[in-house]
ZAKOL-677219 format. One line per 4 residues: their letters; for each residue x, y, z of C-alpha. Coordinates in pm, 1 decimal, decimal comma. Example, Ala and Ser with C-alpha at 12.3 -4.5 7.8 and 13.67 -1.06 7.14 Angstrom:
AS> 1230,0 -450,0 780,0; 1367,0 -106,0 714,0
END
This chain:
XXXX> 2938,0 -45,5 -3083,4; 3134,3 -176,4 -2758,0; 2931,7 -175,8 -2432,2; 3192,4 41,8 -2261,9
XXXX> 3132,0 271,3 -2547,7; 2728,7 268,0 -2526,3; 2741,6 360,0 -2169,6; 2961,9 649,1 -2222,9
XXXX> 2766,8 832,1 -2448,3; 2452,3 732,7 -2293,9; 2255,3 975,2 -2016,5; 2119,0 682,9 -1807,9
XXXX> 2440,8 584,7 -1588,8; 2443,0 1007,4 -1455,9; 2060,9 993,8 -1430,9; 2095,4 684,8 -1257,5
XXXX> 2295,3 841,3 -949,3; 2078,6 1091,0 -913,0; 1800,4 835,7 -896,3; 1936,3 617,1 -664,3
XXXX> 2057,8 910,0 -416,6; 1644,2 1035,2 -423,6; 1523,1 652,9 -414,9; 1752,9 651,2 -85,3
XXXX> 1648,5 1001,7 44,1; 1302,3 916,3 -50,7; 1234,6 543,4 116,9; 1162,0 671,5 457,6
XXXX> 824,4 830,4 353,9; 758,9 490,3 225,0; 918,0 242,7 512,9; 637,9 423,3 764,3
XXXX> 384,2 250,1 583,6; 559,8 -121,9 566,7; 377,3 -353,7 770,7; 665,5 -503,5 932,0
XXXX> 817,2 -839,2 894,2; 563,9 -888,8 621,5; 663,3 -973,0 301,4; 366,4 -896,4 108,5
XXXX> 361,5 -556,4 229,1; 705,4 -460,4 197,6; 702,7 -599,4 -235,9; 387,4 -351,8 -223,7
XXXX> 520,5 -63,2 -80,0; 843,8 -115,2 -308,1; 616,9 -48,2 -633,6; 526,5 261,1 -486,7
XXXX> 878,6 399,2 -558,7; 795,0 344,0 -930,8; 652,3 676,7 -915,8; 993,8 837,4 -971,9
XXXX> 1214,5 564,2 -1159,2; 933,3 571,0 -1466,3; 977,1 956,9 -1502,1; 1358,4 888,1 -1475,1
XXXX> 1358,6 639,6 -1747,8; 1127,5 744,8 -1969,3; 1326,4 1082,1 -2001,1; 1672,2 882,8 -2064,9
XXXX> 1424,1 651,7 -2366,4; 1369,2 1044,4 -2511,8; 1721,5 1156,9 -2475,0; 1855,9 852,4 -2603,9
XXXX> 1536,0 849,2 -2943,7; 1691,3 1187,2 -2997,3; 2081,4 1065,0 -3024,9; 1976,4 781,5 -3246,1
XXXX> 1751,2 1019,4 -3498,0; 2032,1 1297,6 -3503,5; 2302,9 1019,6 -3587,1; 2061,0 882,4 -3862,1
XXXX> 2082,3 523,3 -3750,3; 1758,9 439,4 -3852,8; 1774,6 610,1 -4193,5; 1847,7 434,4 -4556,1
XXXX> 1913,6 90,3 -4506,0; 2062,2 20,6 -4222,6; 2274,3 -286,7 -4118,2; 2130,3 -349,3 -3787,7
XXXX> 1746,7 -403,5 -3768,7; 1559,2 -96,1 -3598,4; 1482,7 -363,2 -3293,0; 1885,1 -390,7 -3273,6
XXXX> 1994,6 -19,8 -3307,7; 1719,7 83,3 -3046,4; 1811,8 -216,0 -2795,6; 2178,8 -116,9 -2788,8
XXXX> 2104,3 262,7 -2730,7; 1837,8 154,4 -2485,9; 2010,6 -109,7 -2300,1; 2175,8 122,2 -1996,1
XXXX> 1901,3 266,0 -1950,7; 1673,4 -67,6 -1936,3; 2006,5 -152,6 -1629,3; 1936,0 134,4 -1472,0
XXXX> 1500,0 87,0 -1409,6; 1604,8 -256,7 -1317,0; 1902,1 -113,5 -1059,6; 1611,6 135,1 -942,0
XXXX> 1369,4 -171,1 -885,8; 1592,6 -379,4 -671,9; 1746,9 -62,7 -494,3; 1362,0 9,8 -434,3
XXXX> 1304,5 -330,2 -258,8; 1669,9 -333,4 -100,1; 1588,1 -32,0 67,2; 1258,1 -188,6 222,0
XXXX> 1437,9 -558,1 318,4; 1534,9 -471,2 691,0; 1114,5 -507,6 760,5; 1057,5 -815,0 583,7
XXXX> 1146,1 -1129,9 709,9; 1134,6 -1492,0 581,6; 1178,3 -1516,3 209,0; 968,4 -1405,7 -77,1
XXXX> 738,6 -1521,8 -237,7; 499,2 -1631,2 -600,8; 306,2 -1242,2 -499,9; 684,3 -1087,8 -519,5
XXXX> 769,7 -1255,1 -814,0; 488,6 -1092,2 -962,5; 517,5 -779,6 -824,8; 818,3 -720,0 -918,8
XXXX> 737,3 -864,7 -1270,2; 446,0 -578,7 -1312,1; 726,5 -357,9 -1198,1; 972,5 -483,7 -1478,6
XXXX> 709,2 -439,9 -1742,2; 608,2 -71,2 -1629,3; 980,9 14,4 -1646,8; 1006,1 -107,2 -2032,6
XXXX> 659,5 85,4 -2131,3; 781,9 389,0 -2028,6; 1139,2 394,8 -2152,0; 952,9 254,6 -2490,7
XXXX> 760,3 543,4 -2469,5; 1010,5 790,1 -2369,6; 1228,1 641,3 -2679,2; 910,3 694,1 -2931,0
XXXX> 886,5 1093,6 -2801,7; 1217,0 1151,0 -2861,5; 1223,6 991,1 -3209,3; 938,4 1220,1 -3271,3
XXXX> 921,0 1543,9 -3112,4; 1174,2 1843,9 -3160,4; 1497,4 1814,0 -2936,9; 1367,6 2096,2 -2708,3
XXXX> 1056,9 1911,9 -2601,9; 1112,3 1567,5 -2619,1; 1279,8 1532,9 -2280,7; 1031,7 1790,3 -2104,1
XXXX> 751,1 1577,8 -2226,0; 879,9 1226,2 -2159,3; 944,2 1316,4 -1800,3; 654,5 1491,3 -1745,6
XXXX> 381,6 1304,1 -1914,6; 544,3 973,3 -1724,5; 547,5 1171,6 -1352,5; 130,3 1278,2 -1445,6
XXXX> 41,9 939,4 -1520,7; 255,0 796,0 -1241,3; 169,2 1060,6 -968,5; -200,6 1165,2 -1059,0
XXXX> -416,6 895,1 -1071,3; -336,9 866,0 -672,4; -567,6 1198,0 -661,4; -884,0 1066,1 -881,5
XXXX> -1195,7 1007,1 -765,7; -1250,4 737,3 -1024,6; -1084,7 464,8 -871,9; -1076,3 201,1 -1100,1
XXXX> -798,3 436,6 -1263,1; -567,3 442,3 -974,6; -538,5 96,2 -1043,9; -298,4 97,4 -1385,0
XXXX> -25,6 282,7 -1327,1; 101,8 22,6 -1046,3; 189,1 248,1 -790,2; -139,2 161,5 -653,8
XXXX> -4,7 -117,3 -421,1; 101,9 125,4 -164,9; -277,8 68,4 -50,2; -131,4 -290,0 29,8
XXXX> -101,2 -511,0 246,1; -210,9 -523,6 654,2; -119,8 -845,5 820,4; -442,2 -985,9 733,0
XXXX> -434,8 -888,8 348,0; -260,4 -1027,5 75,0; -226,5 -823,0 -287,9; -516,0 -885,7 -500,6
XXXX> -428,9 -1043,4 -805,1; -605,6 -790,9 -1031,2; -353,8 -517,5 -890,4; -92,7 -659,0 -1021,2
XXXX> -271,7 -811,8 -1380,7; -418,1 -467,1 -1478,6; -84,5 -262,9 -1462,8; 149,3 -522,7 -1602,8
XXXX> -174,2 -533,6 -1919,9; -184,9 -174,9 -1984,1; 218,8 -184,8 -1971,0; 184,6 -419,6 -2286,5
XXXX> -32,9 -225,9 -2453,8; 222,4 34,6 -2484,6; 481,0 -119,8 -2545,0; 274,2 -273,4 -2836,0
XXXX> 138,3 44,2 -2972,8; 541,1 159,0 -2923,4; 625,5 -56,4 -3165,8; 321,5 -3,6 -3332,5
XXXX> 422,2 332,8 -3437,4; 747,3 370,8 -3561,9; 693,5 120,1 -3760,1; 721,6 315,5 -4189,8
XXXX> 350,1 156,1 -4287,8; 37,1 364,3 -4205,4; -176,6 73,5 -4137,9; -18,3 -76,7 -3819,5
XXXX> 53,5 298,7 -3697,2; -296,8 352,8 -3682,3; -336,4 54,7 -3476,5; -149,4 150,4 -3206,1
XXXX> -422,4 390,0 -3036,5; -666,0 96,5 -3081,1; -443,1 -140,4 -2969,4; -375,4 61,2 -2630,2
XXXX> -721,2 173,7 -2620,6; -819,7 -222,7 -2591,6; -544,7 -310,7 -2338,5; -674,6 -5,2 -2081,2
XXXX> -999,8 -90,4 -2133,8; -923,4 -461,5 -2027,0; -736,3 -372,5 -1721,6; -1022,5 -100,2 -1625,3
XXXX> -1264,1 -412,0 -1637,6; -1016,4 -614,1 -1444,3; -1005,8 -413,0 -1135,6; -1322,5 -207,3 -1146,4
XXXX> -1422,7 -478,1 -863,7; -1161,7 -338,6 -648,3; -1282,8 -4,6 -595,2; -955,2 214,9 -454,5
XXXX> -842,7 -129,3 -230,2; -528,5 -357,5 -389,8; -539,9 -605,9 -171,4; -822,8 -896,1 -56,3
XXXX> -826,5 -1080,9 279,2; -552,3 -1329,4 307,6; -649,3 -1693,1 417,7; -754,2 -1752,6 709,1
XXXX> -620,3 -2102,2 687,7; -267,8 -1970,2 738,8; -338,2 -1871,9 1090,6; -278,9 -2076,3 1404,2
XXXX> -474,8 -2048,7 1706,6; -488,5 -2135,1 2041,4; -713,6 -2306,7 2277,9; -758,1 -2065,0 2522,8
XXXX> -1036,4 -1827,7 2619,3; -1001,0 -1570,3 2429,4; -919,1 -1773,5 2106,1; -598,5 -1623,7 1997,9
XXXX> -555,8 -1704,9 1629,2; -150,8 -1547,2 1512,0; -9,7 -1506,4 1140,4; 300,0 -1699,1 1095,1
XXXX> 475,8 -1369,2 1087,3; 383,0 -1336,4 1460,7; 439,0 -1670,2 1611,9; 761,9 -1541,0 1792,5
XXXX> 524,8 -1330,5 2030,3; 242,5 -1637,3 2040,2; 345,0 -1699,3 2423,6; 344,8 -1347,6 2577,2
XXXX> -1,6 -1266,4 2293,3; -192,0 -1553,2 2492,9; -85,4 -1428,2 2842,0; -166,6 -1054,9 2779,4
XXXX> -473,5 -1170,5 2593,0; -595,7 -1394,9 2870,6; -525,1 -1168,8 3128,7; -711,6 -908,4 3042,2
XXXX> -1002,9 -1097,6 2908,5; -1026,2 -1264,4 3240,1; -981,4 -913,2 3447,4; -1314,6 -782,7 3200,8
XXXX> -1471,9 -1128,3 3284,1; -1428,8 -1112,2 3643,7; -1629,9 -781,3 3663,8; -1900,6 -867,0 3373,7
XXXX> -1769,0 -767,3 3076,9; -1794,0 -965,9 2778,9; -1532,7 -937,0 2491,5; -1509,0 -1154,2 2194,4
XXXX> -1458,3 -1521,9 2161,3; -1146,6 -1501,0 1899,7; -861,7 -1220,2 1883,7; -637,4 -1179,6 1544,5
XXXX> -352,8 -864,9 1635,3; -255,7 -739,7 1345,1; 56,8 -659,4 1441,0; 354,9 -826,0 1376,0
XXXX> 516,1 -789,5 1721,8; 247,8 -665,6 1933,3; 272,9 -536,2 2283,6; 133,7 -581,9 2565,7
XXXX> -58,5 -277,6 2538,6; -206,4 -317,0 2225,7; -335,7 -697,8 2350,1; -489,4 -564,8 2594,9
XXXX> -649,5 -230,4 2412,5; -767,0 -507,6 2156,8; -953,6 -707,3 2392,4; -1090,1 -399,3 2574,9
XXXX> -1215,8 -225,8 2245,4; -1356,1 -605,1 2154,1; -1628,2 -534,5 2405,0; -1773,8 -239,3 2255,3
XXXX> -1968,4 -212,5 1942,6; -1756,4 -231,9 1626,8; -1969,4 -48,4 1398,3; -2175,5 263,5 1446,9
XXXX> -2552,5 225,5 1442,7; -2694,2 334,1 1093,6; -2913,3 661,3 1214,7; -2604,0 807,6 1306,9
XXXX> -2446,4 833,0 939,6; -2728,1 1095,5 873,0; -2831,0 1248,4 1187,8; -2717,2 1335,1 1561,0
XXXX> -2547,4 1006,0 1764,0; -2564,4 1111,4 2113,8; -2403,6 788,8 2235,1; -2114,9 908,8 2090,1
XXXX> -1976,0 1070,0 2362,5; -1948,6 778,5 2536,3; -1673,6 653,6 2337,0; -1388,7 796,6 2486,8
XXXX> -1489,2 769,4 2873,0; -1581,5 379,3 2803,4; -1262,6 278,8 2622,4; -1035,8 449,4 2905,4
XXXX> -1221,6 197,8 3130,5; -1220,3 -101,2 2941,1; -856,9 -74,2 2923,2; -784,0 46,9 3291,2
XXXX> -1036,5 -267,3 3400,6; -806,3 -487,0 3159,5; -476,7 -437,3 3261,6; -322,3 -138,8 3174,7
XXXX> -109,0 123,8 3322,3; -429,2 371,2 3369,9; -157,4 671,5 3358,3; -19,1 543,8 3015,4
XXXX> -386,2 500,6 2942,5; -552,5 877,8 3002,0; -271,4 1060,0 2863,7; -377,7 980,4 2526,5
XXXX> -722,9 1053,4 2565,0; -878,1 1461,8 2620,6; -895,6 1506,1 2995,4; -1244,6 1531,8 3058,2
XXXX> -1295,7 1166,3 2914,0; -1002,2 1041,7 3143,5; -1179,6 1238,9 3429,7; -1493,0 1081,8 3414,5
XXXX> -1322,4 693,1 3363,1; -1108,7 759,3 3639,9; -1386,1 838,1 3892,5; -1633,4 582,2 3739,4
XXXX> -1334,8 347,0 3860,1; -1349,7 447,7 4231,2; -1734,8 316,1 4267,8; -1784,2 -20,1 4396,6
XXXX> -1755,9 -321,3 4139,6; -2129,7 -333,2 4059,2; -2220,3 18,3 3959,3; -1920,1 49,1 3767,4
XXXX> -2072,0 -227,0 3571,7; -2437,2 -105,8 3539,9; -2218,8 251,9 3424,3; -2038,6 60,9 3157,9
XXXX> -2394,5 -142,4 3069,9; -2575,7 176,0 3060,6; -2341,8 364,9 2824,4; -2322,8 81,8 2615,8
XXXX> -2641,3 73,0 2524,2; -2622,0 459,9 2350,0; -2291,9 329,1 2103,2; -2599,2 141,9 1926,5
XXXX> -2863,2 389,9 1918,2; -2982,4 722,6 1855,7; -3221,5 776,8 2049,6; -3033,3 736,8 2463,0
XXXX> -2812,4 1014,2 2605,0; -2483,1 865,8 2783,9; -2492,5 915,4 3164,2; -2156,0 969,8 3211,3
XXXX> -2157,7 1113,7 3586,3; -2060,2 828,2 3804,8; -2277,0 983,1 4133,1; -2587,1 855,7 3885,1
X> -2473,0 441,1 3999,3
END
């Protein structure tokens, strides 16, 4: 049959439209979560979008297993091998997941910058794979099931497993589908291998047990549930390390750093700020160091263009504890009041605009900073010292009045 004629008669081109015009509507929810500039992140966030081109497809593989068992194709002896007949019908549709991917990561370019690389290859690869399964599946349900469920079922059972698994508690599940990537990738993260493995395995699987059963002989049909059964239960033991998490800390070897006091160490993706991140940084660490304060040795923003505010927030909140003390995960933590009050000061004492600073905080904390910053240089210190003390402990009360110093 000519190509022009296989993409009259088939579904996926009109499906296709609507697709793209959703994928368009839809990539806003998803370019919020892009960290930007970074490549990693935005191949991620583009697999995320998978979980409405595999319902798409897989209902144009059911409509399109229903044309070619109403027009017999497969019946008698046929010229064309059953691989042949269901490539041609299958073909636009197969376009039009591939058209979805690319639109998918089109739509997410304008945050990336650089070029891609091996981790998108692969992405995009897993994403490739999940696209076949599911029209291979589709195409199976609608060689199967009566006309007036075939459809209903292909694009349903595809949105479940797609959609779902993002809701379980058992984690190691999330993990197959590959929409799981979304939970990729901060500036300091790449995409974990096993994220990308596990999906692309269980993808195989059924596409094998696809083929598995339409074939006419009993024996390999019945191998198809033990053939996916095997390729699930590989992937589970793949990523079952990874908890919920796709992605693992990225090298640290890829950073450069400065010689400076703090040590300011910057992602490639962030050396175009490296001048005004070692100012702000220094500035403010020097302001704290003037009056006492002690922040850390080594700052990594994670930010790809970070501001002046968030240096300076960074190094502030880099004197406080980073972790709360273990009594307080199961019983009262006083000290945590002092949060609030403490990190208004830091940042104030750093640098920053003090108005910009209280308005995102609940007045009374910005109250009591904002007073504690009108006593001479030593007792705001022994106030700061004093506090401190309760963010690791259970057992002190903040003194947060400022007429205690």
């Amino acid at each position: 049959m000519p190509w022009i004629t296989v993409l009259r008669v088939s579904v996926a081109p009109r499906i296709g439209i609507l697709l793209g015009l959703w994928l368009v509507a839809y990539s806003g929810n998803v370019s919020k979560l892009v960290t930007s500039g970074y490549w990693e992140s935005v191949a991620a966030q583009s697999a995320s979008l998978l979980v409405w081109t595999a319902p798409a497809v897989a209902a144009c593989g059911a409509w399109e297993g229903l044309r070619v068992r109403q027009s017999r194709a497969l019946q008698g002896a046929p010229a064309r091998t059953f691989i042949g007949v269901s490539f041609a019908a299958l073909a636009p549709t197969l376009v039009m997941g591939v058209l979805a991917m690319a639109l998918a990561l089109g739509l997410l370019l304008p945050q990336a910058s650089g070029g891609p690389n091996l981790t998108t290859a692969a992405v995009l690869g897993m994403e490739l794979l999940v696209i076949a399964a599911h029209i291979a599946i589709g195409y199976v349900i609608g060689l199967s099931l009566p006309r007036v469920l075939a459809v209903p079922v292909a694009l349903a059972g595809s949105f479940v497993w797609m959609a779902y698994p993002a809701a379980m508690n058992v984690f190691w599940v999330r993990q197959l589908n590959g929409t799981n990537l979304a939970e990729c990738c901060a500036l300091d993260q790449v995409a974990a291998p096993r994220s990308i493995l596990a999906p692309a395995l269980v993808s195989i699987g059924l596409l094998l047990a696809a083929r598995l059963v339409v074939l006419r002989q009993w024996g390999p049909r019945i191998l198809a549930p033990v053939a996916l059964a095997a390729a699930v239960s590989v992937a589970a033991w793949i990523v079952r390390p990874l908890g919920y998490d796709a992605s693992e800390p990225r090298p640290t070897a890829l950073r450069t750093c400065s010689d400076t006091q703090p040590r300011v160490c910057l992602w490639p993706e962030q050396h175009g700020a490296a001048k005004d991140v070692v100012t702000w940084a220094t500035d403010a660490h020097t302001r704290l160091a003037a009056l006492g304060v002690t922040t850390a040795a080594e700052l990594s923003p994670r930010s790809t263009a970070p501001t002046a505010r968030q240096i300076r927030s960074l190094v502030a909140a880099s004197a406080l504890p980073q972790d709360i003390p273990e009594c307080a995960k199961h019983g009262q933590w006083p000290g945590n009041r002092a949060f609030g009050p403490l990190t208004v000061w830091l940042t104030i004492t750093a640098g920053e605009d003090a108005q910009v600073v209280t308005s995102g905080y609940a007045p009374d904390e910005a109250a009591v900073a904002t007073r504690v910053l009108e006593l001479p240089r030593q007792d705001q210190l022994a106030w700061f010292r004093e506090n401190a003390k309760t963010l690791t402990r259970c057992d002190l009360q903040p003194v947060l009045d400022p007429k205690r110093f």
